[in-house]
Backbone bond lengths (Angstrom), bond angles and torsions (degrees), N, CA, C in turn:
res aa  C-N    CA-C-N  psi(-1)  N-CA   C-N-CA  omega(-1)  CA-C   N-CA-C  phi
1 X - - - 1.461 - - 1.524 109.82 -
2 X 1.064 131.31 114.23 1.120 132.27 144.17 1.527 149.76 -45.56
3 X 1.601 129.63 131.70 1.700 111.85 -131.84 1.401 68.85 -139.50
4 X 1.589 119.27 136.08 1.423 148.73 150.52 1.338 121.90 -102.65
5 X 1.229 107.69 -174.84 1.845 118.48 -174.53 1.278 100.19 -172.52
6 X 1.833 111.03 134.07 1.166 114.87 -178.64 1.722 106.02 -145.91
7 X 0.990 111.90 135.10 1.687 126.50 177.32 1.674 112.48 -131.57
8 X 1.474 93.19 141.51 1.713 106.73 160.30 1.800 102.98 -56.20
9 X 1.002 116.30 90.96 1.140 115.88 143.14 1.924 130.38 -7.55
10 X 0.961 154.07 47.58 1.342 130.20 -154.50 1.832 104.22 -127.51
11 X 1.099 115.10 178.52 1.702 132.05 170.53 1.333 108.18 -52.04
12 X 0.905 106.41 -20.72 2.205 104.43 -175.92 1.717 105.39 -129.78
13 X 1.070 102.98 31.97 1.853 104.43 176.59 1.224 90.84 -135.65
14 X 1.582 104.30 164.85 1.373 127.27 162.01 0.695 108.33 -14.25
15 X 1.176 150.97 152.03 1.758 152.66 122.65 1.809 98.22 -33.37
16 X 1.703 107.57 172.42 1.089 101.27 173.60 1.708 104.74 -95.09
17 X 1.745 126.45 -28.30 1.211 101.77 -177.33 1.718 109.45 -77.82
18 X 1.069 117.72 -15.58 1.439 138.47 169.78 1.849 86.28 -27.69
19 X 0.914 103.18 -102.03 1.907 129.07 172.81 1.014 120.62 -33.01
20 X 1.649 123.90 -35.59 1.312 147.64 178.45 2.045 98.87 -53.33
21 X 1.647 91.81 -64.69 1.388 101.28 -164.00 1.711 114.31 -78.92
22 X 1.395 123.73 -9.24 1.087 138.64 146.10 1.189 116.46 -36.40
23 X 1.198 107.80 -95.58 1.479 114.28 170.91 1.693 136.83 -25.29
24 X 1.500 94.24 -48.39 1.197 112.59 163.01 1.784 120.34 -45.35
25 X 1.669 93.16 -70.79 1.263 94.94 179.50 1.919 125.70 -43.96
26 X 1.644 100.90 -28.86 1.225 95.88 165.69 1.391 139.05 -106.67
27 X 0.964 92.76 33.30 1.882 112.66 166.01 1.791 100.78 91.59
28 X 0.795 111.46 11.00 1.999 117.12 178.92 1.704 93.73 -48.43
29 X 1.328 117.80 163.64 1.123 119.64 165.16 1.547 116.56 -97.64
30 X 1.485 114.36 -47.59 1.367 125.27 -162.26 1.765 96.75 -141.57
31 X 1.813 106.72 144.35 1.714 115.29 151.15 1.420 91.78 -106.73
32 X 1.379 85.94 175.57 2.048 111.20 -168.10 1.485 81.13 -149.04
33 X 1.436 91.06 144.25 2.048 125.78 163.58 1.430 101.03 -122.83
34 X 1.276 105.71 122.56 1.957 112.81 164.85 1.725 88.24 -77.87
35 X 1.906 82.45 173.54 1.805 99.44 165.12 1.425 119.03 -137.91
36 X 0.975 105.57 133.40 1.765 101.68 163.25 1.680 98.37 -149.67
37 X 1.261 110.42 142.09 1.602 123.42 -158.01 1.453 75.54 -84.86
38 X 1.127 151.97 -40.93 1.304 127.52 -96.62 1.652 115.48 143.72
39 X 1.467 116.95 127.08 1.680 118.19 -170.88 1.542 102.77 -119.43
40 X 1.103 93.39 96.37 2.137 76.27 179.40 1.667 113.28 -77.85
41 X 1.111 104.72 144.51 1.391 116.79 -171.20 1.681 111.16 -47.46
42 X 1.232 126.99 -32.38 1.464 142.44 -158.54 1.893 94.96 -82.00
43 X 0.939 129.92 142.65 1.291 132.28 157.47 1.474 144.02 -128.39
44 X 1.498 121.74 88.19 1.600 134.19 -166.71 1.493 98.09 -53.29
45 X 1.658 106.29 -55.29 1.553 111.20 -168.24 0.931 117.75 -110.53
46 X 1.329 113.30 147.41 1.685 111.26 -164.42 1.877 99.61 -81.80
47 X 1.206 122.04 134.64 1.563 95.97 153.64 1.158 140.79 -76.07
48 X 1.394 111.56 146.30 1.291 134.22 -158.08 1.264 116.27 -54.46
49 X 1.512 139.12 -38.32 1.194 131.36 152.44 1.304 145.46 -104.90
50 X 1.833 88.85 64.82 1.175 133.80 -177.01 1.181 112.31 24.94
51 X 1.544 122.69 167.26 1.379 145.70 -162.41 1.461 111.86 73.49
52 X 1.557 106.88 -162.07 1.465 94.99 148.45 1.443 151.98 -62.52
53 X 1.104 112.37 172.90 1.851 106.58 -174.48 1.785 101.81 -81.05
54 X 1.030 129.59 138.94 1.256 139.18 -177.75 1.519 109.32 -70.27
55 X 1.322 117.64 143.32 1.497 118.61 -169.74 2.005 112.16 -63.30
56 X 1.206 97.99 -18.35 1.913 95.84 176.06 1.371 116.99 -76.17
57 X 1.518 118.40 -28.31 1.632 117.95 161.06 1.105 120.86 -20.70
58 X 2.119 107.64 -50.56 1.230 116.55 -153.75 1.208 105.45 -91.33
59 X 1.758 126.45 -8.37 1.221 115.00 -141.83 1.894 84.49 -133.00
60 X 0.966 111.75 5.79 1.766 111.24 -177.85 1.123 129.50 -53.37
61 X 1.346 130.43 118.57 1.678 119.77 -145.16 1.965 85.53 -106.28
62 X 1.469 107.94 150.49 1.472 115.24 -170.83 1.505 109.05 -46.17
63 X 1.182 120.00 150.66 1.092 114.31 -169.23 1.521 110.59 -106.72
64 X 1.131 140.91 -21.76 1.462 138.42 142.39 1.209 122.71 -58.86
65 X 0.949 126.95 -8.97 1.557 136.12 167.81 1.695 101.42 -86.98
66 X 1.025 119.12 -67.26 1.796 110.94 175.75 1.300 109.54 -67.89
67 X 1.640 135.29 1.00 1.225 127.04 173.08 1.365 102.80 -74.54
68 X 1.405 101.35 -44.79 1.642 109.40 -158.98 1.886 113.01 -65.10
69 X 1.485 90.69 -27.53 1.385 89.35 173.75 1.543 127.05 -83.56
70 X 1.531 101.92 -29.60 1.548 107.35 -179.66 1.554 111.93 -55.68
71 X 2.016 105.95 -37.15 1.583 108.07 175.69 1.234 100.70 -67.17
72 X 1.734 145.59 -28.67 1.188 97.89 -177.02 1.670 127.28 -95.19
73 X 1.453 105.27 40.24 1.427 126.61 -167.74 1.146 110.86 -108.85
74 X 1.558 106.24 -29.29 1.513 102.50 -153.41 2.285 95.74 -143.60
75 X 1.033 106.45 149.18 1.415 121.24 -154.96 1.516 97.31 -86.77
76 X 1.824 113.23 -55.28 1.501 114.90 -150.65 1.821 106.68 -85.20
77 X 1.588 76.32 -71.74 1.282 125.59 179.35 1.799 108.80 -11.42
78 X 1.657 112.13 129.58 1.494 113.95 -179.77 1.135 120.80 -69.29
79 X 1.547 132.75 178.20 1.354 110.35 179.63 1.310 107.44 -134.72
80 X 1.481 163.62 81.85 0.935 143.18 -135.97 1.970 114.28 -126.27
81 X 0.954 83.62 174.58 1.934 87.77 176.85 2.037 92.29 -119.35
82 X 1.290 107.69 133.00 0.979 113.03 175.43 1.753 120.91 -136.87
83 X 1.185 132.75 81.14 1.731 107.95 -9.82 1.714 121.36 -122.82
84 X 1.477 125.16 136.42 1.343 109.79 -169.44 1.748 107.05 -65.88
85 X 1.706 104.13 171.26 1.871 93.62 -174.72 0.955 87.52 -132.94
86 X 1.342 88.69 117.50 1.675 115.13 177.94 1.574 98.10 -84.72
87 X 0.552 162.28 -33.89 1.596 148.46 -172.79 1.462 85.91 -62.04
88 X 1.610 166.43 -63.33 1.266 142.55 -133.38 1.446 94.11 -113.02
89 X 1.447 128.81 20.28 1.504 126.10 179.99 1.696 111.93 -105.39
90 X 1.534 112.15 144.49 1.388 97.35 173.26 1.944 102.86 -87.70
91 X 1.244 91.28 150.96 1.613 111.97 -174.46 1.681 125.33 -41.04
92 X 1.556 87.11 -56.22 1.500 116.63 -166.10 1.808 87.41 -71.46
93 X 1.246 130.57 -68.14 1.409 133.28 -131.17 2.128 69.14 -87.60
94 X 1.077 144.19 -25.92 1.308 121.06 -177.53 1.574 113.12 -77.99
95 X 1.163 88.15 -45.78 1.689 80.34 -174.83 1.583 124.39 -63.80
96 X 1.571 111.08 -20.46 1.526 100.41 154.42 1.404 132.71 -85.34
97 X 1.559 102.43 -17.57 1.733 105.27 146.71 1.440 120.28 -30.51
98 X 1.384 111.57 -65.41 1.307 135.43 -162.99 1.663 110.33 -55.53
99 X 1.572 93.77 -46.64 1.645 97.35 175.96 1.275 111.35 -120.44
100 X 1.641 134.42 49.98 1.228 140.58 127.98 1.618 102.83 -83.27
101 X 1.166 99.13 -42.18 1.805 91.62 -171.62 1.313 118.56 -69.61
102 X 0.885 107.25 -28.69 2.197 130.75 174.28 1.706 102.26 -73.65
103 X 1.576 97.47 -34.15 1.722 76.63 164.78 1.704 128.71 -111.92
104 X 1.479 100.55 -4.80 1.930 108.15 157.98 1.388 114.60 -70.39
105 X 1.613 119.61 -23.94 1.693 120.09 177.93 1.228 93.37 -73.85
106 X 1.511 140.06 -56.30 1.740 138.54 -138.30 1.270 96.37 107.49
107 X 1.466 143.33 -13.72 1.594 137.97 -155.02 1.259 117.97 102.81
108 X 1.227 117.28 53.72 1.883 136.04 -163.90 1.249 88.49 -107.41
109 X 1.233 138.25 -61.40 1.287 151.54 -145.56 1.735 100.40 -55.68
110 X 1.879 76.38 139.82 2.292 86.06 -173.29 1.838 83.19 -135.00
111 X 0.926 115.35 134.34 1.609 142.18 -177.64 1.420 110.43 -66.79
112 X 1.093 159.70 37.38 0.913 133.00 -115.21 2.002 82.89 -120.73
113 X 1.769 118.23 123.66 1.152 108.68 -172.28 1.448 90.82 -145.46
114 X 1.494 115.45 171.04 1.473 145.80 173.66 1.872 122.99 -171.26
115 X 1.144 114.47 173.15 1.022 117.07 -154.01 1.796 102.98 -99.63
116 X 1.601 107.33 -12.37 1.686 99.25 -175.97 1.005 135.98 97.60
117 X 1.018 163.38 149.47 1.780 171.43 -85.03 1.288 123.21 160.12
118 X 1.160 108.02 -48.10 1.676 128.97 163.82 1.466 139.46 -48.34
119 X 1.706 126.20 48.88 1.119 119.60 -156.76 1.752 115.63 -40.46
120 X 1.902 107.41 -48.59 1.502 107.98 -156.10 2.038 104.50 -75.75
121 X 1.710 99.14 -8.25 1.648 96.34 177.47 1.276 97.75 -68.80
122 X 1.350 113.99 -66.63 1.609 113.59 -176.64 1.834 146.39 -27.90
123 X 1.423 74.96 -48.87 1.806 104.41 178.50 1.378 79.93 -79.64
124 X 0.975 170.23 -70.99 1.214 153.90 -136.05 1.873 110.25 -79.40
125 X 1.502 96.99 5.60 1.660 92.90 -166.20 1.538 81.00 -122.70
126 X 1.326 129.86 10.23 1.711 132.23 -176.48 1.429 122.19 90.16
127 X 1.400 91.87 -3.03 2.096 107.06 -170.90 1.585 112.80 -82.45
128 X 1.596 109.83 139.29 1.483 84.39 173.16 1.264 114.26 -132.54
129 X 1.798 115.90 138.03 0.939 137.61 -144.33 1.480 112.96 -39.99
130 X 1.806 112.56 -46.45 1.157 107.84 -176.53 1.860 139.88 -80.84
131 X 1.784 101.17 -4.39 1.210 105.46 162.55 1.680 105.42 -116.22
132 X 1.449 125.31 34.63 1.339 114.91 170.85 2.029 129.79 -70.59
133 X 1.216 98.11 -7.80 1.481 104.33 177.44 1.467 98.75 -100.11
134 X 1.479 142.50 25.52 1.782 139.34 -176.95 1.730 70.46 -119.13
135 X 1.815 106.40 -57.00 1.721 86.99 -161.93 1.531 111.28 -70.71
136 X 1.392 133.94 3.06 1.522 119.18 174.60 1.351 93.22 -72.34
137 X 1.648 103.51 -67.47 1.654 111.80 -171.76 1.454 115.06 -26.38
138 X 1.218 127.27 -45.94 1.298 143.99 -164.40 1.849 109.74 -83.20
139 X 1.347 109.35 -17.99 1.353 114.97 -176.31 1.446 91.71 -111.03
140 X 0.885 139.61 -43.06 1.875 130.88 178.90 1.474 105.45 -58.76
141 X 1.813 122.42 -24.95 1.362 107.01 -175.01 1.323 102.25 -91.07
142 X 1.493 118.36 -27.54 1.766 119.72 -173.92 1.506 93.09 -66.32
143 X 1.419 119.02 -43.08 1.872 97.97 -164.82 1.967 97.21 -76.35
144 X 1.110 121.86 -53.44 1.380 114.74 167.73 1.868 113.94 -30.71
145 X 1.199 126.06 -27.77 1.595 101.69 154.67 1.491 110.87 -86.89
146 X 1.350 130.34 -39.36 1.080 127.52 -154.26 2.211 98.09 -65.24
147 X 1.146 90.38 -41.98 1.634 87.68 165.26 1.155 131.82 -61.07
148 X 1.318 126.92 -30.69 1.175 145.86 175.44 1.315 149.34 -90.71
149 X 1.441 108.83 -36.34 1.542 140.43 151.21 1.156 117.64 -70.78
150 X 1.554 128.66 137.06 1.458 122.47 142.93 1.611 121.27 -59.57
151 X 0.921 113.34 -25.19 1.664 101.44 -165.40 2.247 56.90 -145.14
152 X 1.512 92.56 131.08 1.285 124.74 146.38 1.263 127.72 -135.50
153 X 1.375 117.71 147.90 1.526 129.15 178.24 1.664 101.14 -136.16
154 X 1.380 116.60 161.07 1.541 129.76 162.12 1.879 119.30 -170.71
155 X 1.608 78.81 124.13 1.307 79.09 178.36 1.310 133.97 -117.69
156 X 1.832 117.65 106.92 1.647 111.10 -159.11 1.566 103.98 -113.34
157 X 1.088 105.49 -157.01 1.978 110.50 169.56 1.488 118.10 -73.05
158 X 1.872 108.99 -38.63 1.111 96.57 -176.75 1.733 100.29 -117.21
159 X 1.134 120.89 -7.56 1.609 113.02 -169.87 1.870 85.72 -117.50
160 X 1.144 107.28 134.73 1.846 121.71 167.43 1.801 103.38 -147.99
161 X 1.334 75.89 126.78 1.392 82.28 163.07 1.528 124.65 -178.65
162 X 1.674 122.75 116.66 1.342 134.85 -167.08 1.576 124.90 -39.03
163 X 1.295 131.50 167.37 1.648 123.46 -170.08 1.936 83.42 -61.11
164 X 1.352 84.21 165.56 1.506 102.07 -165.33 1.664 118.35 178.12
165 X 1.586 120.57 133.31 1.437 95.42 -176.55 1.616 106.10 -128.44
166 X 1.278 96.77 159.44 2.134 101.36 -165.27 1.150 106.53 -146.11
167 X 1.135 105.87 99.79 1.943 119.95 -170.91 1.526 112.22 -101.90
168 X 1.093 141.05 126.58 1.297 113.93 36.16 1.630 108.54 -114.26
169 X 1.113 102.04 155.93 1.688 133.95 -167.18 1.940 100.11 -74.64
170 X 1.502 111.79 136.77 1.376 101.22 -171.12 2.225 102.09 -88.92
171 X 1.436 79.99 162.82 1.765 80.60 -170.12 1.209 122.48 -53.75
172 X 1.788 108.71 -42.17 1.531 116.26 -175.81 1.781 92.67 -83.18
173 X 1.352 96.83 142.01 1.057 142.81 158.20 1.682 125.40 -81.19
174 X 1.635 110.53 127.10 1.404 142.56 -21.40 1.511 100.79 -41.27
175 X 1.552 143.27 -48.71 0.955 156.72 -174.51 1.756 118.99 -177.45
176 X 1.428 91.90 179.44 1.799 84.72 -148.54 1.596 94.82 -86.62
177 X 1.394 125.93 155.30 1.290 145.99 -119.17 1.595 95.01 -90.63
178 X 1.223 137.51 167.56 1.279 137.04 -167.94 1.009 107.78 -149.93
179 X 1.582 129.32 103.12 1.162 139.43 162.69 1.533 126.09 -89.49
180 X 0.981 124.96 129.22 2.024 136.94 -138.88 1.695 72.37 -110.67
181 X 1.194 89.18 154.57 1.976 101.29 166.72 1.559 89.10 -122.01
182 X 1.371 120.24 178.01 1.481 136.43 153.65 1.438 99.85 120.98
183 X 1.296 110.44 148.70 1.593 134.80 -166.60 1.407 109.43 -72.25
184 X 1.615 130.69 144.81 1.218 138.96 157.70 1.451 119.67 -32.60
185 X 1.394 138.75 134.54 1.247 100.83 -13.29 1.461 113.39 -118.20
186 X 1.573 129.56 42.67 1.010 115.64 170.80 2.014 104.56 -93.16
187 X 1.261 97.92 -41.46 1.420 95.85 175.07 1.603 112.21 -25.04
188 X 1.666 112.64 -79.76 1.071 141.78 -160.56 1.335 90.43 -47.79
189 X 1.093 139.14 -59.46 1.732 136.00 -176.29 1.716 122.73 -45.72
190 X 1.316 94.09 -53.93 1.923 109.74 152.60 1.409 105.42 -42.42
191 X 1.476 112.64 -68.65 1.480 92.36 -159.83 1.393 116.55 -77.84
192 X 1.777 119.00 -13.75 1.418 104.04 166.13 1.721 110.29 -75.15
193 X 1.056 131.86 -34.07 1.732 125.05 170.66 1.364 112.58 -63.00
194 X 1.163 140.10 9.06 1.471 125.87 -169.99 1.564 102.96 -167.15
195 X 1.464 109.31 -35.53 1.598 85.45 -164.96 1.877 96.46 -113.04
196 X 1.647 86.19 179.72 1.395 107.75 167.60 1.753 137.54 -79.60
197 X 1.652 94.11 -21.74 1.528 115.60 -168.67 1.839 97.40 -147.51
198 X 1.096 93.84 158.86 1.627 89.05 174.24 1.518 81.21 -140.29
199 X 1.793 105.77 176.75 1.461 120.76 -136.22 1.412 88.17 -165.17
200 X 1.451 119.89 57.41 2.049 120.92 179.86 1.452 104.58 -58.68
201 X 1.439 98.17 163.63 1.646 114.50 177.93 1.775 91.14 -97.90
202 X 0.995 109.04 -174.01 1.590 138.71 170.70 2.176 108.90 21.81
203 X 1.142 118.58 -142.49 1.212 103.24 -162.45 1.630 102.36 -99.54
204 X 0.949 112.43 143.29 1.712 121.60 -163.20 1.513 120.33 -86.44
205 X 1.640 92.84 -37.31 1.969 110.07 -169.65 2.066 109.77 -36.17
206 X 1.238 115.93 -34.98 1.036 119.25 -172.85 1.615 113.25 -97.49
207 X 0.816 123.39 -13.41 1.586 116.79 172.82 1.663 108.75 -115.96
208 X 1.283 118.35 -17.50 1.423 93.23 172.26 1.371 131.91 -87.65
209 X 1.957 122.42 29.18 1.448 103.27 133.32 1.288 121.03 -77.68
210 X 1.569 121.52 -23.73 1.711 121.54 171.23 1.320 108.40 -38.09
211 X 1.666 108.82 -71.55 1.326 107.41 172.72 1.256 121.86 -29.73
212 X 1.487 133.87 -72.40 1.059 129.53 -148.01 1.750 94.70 -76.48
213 X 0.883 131.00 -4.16 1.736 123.82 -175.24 1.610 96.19 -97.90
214 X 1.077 121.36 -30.28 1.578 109.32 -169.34 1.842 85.92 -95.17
215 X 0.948 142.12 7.81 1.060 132.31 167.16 1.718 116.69 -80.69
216 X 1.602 106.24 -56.46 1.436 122.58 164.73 1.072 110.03 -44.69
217 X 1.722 127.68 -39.53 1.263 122.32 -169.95 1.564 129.76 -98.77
218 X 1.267 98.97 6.55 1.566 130.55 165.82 1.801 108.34 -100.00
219 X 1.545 129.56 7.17 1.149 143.23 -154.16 1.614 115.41 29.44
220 X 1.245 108.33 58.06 1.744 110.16 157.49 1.383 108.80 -132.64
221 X 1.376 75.25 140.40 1.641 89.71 169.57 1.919 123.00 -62.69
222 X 1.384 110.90 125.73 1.593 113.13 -177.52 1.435 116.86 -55.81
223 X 1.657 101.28 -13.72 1.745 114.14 -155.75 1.690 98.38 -82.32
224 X 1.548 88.77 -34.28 1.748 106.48 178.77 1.426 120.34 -69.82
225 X 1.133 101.11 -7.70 1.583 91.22 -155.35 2.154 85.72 -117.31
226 X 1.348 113.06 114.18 1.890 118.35 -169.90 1.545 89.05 -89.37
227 X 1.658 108.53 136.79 1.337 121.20 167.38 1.241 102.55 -106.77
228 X 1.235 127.52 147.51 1.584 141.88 -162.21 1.237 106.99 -148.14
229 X 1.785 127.97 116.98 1.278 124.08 -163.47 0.937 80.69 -100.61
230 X 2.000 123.58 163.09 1.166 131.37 148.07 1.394 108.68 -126.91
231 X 1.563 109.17 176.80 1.328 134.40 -162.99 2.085 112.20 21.04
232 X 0.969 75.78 47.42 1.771 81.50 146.69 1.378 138.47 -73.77
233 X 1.725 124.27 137.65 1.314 111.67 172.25 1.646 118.33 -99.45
234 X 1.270 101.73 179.75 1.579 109.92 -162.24 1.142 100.22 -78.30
235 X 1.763 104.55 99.62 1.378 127.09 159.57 1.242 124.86 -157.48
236 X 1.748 110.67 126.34 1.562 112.28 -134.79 1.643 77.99 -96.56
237 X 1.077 129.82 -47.98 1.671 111.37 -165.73 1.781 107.68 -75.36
238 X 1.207 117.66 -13.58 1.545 110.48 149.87 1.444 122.53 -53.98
239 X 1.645 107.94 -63.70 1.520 112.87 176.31 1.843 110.04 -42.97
240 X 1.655 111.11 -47.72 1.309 107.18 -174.37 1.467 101.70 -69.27
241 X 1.293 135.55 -38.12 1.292 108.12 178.36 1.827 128.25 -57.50
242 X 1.492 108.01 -47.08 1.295 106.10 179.34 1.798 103.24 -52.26
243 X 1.060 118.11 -55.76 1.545 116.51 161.12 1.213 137.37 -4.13
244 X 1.103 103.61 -61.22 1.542 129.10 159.97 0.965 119.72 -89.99
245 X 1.402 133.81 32.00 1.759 148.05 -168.37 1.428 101.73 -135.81
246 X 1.039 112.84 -20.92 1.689 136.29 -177.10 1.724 113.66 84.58
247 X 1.521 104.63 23.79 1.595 111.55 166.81 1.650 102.59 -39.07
248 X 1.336 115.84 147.67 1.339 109.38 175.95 1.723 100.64 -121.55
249 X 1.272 116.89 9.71 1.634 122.02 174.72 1.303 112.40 167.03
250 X 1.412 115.78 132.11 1.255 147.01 177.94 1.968 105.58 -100.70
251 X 1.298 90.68 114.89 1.599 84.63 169.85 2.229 109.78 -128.14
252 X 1.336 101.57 112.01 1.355 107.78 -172.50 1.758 84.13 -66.50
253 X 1.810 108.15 167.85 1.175 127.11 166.50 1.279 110.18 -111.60
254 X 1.366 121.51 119.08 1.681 133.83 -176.80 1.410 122.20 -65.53
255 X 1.459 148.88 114.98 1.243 105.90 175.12 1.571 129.77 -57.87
256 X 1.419 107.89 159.23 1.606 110.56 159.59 1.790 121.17 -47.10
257 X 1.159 116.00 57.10 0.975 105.83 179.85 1.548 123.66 -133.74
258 X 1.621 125.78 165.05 1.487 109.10 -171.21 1.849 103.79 -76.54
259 X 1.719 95.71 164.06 1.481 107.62 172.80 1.505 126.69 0.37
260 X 1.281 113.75 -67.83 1.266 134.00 -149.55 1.587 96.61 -76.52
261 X 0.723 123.21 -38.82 1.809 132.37 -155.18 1.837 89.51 -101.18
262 X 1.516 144.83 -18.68 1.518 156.87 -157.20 1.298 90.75 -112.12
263 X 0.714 135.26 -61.18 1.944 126.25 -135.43 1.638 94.94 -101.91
264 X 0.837 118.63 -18.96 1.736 115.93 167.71 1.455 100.05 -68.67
265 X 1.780 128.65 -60.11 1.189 98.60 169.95 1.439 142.14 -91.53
266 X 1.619 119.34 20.51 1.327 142.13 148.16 1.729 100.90 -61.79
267 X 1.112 127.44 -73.42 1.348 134.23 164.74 2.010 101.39 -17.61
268 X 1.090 97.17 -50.46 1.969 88.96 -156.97 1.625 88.80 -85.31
269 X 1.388 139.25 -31.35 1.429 112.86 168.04 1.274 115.11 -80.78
270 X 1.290 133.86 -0.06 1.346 117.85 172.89 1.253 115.72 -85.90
271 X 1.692 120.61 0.91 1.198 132.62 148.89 1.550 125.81 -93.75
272 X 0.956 122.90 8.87 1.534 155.57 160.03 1.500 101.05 -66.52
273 X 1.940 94.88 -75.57 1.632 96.43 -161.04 1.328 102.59 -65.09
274 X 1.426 128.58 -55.34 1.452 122.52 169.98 1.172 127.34 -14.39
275 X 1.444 142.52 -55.23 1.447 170.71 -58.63 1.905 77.66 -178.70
276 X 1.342 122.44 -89.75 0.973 108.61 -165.84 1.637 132.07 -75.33
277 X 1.527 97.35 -11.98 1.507 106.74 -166.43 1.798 103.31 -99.64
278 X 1.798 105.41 4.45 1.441 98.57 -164.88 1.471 127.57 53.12
């Protein structure tokens, strides 16, 4: 099983290669950066884990921007977005995001995308809330040529755009892997139509034979398709169960906080991963 780590990024936390090389040093596979441009004061949707919104929402530093630096910190180590929102991103300027950073890692780079929670962030980026998962869909297939094609074009409802070419090309081949976030079972449907990995909300044990049957029955293989838990707490016979569920990575969420107050609980999953990975 493979063991990640992911933090709000912000001005009073770790740095990201700070954390980057942490991890590293202890055999982690991958860090993750969430995104939010921006919190507007007004609120359509409540957030999801309830109460108020936590002060790092507001303070989340870009997350391809601290990716790019953590790769140049750290040698092995994956690099992921956990998860950027593509529904409030323009297409063109992401997808060479996507493969500048895939080519400053060597091919580190993990995709990590979803559609968002946030009606008043969104609408504020021109998106609207209720067809924002047609425009991800529709922007994961436009950057999937633009990665892939020399001269790409695509033309949808919300993404158009004429033959055209946008270099440079990301390292991994066809391109680097795309993990969908969003809850059973519309999530899970996204990520079998589009992605490589899916990225569930809440506890999994009970829907992922669904998953894996609507996967077969969409003709993909379940083996193909990597589930990646996030923000888990410290619990080793939990971790061993997803383990034995065929989770292919667990990534705890760190607080925003400096060194001293992080690496104690980096320290307790690296006795986690030990524990389960032998």
């Amino acid at each position: 099983m493979h063991f990640g780590g992911a933090m709000f990024f912000t001005d009073y936390s770790m740095s990201a290669p700070e954390l980057a090389r942490a991890l590293e040093e202890r055999g982690f596979e991958s860090v993750w950066a969430p995104e939010h441009s921006h919190i507007p004061l007004s609120r359509k949707t409540p957030f999801p884990g309830g109460g108020d919104l936590p002060k790092p929402y507001f303070d989340a530093m870009d997350p391809f921007v601290v990716l790019a630096a953590a790769a140049q910190a750290t040698r092995t180590i994956k690099l992921g977005t956990g998860v950027a929102l593509i529904q409030q991103r323009d297409v063109i300027q992401t997808a060479k995001l996507v493969a500048s950073t895939d080519q400053v890692s060597q091919g580190r780079f993990l995709f990590g995308v979803g559609g968002g929670w946030n009606q008043d962030e969104m609408e504020d980026h021109g998106t609207v809330y209720a067809t924002r998962f047609k425009r991800v869909r529709e922007s994961i297939e436009a950057m999937k040529e633009i990665w892939t094609k020399e001269t790409a074009e695509y033309h949808g409802e919300f993404v158009n755009f004429d033959p055209m070419i946008a270099r440079p090309k990301p390292v991994q081949k066809p391109h680097p892997p795309i993990h969908v976030g969003g809850a059973f079972p519309h999530g899970a449907r996204r990520a079998i139509r589009y992605g490589d990995g899916w990225i569930p909300g809440g506890d999994i044990r009970e829907v992922l034979p669904k998953f894996r049957q609507i996967a077969r029955e969409a003709g993909r293989d379940p083996a193909g398709i990597e589930i990646t838990s996030f923000a888990l707490g410290e619990d080793l016979d939990r971790v061993k169960r997803l383990n034995e569920m065929g989770v292919a990575r667990v990534v705890p969420m760190f607080p925003p906080e400096k060194a001293d107050k992080v690496l104690p609980i980096v320290d307790r999953w690296t006795k986690i991963m030990q524990q389960v990975n032998g």
